[in-house]
C-alpha positions in Angstrom: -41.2 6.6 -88.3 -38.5 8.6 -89.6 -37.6 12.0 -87.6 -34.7 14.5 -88.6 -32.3 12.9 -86.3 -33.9 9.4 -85.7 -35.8 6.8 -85.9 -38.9 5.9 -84.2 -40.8 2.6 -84.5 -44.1 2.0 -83.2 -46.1 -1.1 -82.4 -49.7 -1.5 -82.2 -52.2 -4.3 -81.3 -54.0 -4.3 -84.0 -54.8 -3.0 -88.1 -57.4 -0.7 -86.7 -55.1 1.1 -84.2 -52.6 1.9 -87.1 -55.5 2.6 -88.8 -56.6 5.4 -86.6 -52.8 6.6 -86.3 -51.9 7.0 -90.3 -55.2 9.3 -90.4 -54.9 11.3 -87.2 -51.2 11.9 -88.3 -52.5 13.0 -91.8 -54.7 14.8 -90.7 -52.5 16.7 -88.0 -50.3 17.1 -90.7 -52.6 18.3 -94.0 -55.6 20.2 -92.0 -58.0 17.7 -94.1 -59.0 14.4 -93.1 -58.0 11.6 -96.2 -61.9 11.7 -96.9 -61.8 15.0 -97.3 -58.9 15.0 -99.5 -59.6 12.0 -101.6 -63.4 13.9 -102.4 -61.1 17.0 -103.3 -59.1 15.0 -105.6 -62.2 13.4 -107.2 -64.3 17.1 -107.5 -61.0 18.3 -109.1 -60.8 15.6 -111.7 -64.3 16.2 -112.9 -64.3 19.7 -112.6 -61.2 19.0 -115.4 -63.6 16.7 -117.6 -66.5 19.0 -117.3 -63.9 22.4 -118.0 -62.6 20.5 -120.9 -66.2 18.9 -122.6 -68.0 22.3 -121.7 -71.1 20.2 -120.1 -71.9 18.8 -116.2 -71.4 15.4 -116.5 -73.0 14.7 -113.1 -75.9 16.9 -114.2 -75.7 15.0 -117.6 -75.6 11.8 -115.1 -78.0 12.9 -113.0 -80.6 13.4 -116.3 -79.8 10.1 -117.7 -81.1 8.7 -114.5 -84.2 10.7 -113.8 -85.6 10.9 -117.8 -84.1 8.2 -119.1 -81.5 8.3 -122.2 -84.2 9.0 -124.6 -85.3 12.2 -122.4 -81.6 13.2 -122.0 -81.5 13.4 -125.7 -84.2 15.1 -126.3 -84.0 17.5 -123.5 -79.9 18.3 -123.9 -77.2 17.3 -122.0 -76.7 19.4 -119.3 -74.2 22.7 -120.3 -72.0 23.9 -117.6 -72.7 26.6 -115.5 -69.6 28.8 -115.6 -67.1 29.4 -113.0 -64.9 32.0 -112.6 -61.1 31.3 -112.9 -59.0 33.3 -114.1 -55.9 32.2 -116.2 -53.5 34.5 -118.3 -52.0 34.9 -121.1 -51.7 32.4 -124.2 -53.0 29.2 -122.1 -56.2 30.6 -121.6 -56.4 31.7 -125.8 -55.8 27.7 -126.5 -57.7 26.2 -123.4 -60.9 28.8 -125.0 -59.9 27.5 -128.5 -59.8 23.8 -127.4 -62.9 24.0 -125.4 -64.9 25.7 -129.0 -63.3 23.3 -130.7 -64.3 19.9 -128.4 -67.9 22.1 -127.7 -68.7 21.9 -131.4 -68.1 18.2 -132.3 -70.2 17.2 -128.9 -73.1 19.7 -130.7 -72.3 17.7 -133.9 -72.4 14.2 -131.9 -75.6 15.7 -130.1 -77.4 17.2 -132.8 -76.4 13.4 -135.0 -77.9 11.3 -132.0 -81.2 13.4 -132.1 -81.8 13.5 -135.8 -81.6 9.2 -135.6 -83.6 9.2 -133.0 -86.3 11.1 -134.3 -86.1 8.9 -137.5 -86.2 5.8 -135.8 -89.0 7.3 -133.9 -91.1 8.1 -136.8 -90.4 4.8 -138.6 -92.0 2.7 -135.4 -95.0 5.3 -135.7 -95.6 4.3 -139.2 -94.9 0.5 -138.3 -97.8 1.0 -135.4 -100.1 2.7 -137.8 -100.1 0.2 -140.6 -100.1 -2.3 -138.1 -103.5 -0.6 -136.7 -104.5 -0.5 -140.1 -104.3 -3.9 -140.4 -106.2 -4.8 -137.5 -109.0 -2.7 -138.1 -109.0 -4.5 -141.5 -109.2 -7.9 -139.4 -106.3 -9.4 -141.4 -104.7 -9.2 -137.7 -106.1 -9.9 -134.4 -105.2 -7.6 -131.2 -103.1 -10.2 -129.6 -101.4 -10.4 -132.7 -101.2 -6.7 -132.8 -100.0 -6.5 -128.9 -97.1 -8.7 -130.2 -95.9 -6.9 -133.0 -96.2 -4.0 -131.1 -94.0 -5.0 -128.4 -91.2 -6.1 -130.8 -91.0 -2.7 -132.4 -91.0 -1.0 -129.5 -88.7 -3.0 -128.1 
C-alpha cells in the first residue's frame, strides 16, 4: 500500500482475507460496496441504450420472455417511460434530434417486422385451409393432414 510519505505492505493468509480487505477498503473509501457500484455502472449503461433507442429494453426483454417474440411484435416493444433530466443548451437540441431520428427507423423496422409477419401468417392460414379442403375431400388422410400441418407451422 502506497501512503503520502510511505510505503506499507501487508501479508495475508489467504485470497479470501485480501479479498475481504480490497472491498472493505473500497468501500471505506467510495461509500458504496463494489456490488453496488458495479449494478450502478450497469443501470447507467442501459439507461444510455434505452435514452438513445427511445424504448425499455429490459421491458422489451422482459415481453420477449413472457409473450413470446411473436406477442412482442404484435403487442409493441416496450416505449420508455420518461425521466426527467435536464440538459441545456444545443446538446439537448441534437440528443432530441438524434433520438426522433433513431425513434423513427426503429418504427420503420417495427412497423416492416409486423407487416411480414402478418403475411406470413395469412399465407400458413391459406395453406391450413386448402389443406382442410383436401381432407374433407378424402384426397388426404388426417395423419397426413397432422403432418403437413406441423411443417407449416413450424
Amino acid at each position: 500500500m502506497y501512503f503520502k510519505h510511505q510505503e506499507k505492505s501487508v501479508t495475508f493468509n489467504s485470497r479470501m482475507d485480501a479479498y475481504k480487505f480490497v472491498h472493505t477498503a473500497n468501500e471505506l473509501l467510495t461509500g458504496h460496496t463494489m456490488a453496488e457500484r458495479g449494478a450502478a455502472k450497469v443501470k447507467d449503461g442501459i439507461n444510455l441504450v434505452d435514452d438513445t433507442l427511445g424504448f425499455s429494453t429490459v421491458d422489451t426483454v422482459k415481453g420477449v420472455i413472457e409473450n413470446g417474440v411473436i406477442g412482442s411484435i404484435f403487442g409493441g416493444i416496450g416505449k420508455k417511460k420518461s425521466r426527467t433530466k435536464k440538459i441545456s443548451g444545443k446538446s439537448n437540441t441534437i440528443k432530441e434530434s438524434a433520438k426522433k431520428s433513431l425513434q423513427s427507423g426503429v418504427d420503420a423496422l417495427q412497423q416492416k417486422n409486423v407487416e411480414k409477419n402478418i403475411n406470413e401468417y395469412n399465407k400458413q392460414l391459406d395453406s391450413l385451409k386448402k389443406l382442410k379442403d383436401l381432407v374433407d375431400k378424402g384426397v388426404l388422410t388426417e395423419e397426413e393432414f397432422e403432418k403437413k400441418k406441423k411443417e407449416i407451422l413450424g
